[in-house]
C-alpha positions as CSV (number, residue, x, y, z in Angstrom):
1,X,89.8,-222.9,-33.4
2,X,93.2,-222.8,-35.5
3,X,95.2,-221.3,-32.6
4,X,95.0,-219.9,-29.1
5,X,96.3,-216.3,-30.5
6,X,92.9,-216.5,-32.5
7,X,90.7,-217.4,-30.2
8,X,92.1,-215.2,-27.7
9,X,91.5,-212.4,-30.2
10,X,88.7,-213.3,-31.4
11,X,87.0,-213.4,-27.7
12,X,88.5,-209.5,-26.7
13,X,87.2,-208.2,-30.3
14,X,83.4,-209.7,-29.5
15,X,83.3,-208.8,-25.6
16,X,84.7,-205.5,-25.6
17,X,81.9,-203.8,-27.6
18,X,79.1,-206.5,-25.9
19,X,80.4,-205.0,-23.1
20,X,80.2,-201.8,-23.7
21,X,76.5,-202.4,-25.6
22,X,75.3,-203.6,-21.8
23,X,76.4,-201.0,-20.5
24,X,74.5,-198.6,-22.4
25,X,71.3,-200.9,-21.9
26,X,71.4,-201.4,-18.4
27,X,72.0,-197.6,-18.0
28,X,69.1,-196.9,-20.1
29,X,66.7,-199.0,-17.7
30,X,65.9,-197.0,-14.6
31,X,64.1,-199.0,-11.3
32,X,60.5,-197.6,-10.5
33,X,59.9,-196.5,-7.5
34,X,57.9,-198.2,-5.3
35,X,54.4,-196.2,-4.3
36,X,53.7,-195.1,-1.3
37,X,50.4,-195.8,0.7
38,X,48.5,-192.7,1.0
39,X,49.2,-190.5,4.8
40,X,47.1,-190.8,7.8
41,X,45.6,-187.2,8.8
42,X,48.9,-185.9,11.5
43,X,51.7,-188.4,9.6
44,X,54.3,-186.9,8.8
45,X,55.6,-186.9,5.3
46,X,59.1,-188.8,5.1
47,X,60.2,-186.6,1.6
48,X,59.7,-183.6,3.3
49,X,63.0,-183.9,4.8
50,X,66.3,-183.7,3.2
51,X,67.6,-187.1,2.3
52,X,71.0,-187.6,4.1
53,X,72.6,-189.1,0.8
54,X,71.8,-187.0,-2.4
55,X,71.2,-190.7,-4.6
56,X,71.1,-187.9,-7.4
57,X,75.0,-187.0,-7.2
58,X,75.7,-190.8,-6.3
59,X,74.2,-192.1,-9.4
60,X,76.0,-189.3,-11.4
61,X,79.5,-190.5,-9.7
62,X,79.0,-193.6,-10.1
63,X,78.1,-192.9,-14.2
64,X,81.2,-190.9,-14.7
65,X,83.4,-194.1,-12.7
66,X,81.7,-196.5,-15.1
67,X,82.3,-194.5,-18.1
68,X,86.3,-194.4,-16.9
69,X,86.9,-197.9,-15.9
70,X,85.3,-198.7,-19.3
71,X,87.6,-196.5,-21.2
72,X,90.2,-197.5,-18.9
73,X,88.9,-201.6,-20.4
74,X,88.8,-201.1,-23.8
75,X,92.4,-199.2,-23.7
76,X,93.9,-202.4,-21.8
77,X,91.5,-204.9,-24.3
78,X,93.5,-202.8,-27.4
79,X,96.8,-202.9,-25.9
80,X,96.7,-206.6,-25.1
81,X,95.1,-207.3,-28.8
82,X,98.1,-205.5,-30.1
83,X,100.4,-207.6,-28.2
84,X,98.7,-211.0,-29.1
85,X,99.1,-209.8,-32.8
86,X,103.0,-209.0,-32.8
87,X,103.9,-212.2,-30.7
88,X,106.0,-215.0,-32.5
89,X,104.5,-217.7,-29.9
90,X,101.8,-219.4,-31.0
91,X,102.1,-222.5,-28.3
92,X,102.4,-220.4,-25.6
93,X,101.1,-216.9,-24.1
94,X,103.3,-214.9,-21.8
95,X,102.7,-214.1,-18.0
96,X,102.7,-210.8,-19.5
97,X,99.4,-211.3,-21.5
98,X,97.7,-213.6,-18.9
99,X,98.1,-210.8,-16.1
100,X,96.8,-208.5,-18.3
101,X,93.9,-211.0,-19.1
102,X,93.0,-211.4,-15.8
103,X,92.9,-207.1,-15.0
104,X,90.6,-207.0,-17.9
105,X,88.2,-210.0,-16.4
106,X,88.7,-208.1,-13.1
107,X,87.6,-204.9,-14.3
108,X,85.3,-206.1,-16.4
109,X,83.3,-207.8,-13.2
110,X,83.8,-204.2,-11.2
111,X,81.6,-202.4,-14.5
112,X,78.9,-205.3,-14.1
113,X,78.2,-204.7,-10.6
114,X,78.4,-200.7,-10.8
115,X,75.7,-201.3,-13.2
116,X,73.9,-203.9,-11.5
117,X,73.7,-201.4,-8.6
């Protein structure tokens, strides 16, 4: 490690597209559903009523936000890569760059848990 500008670099070149590789395999993967024991004679079926959320239009939502906020990640990722890159300092980084650091960490963790479910 020859300086923190490198590292810092290096480490928002590799996790951006990581990230963004997860993403894409963790929205690939979709949870089974669990089966159902076989009705009585006089049960009632459960699906036969509409559902009170529509998980179909929630999942979508929730797609479309993660696709944003990743956007929204890699933009913030570039910008603060482009800042690293013009800076003289190479003792020290700016509040500047560590607040932007920590927003990218931050977002970053709000994407893994959309995901997650």
């Amino acid at each position: 490690m020859a300086t923190r500008r490198e590292f810092l670099t290096t480490c928002i070149v590799t996790s951006v597209p990581l990230g963004i590789f997860s993403y894409e395999l963790l929205a690939q993967e979709r949870p089974q559903q669990p089966q159902q024991p076989p009705l009585k004679p006089g049960q009632k079926d459960d699906e036969s009523e509409p559902s009170k959320f529509d998980s179909k239009a929630i999942l979508e939502s929730n797609k479309k936000d993660i696709k944003k906020d990743i956007e929204k990640l890699y933009q913030l990722a570039s910008d603060l890569k482009a800042e690293v890159e013009k800076t003289d300092s190479v003792q020290v980084l700016s509040m500047a760059m560590l607040k932007k650091t920590e927003e990218i960490e931050k977002l970053a963790k709000e994407i893994r848990s959309r995901a997650i479910g």
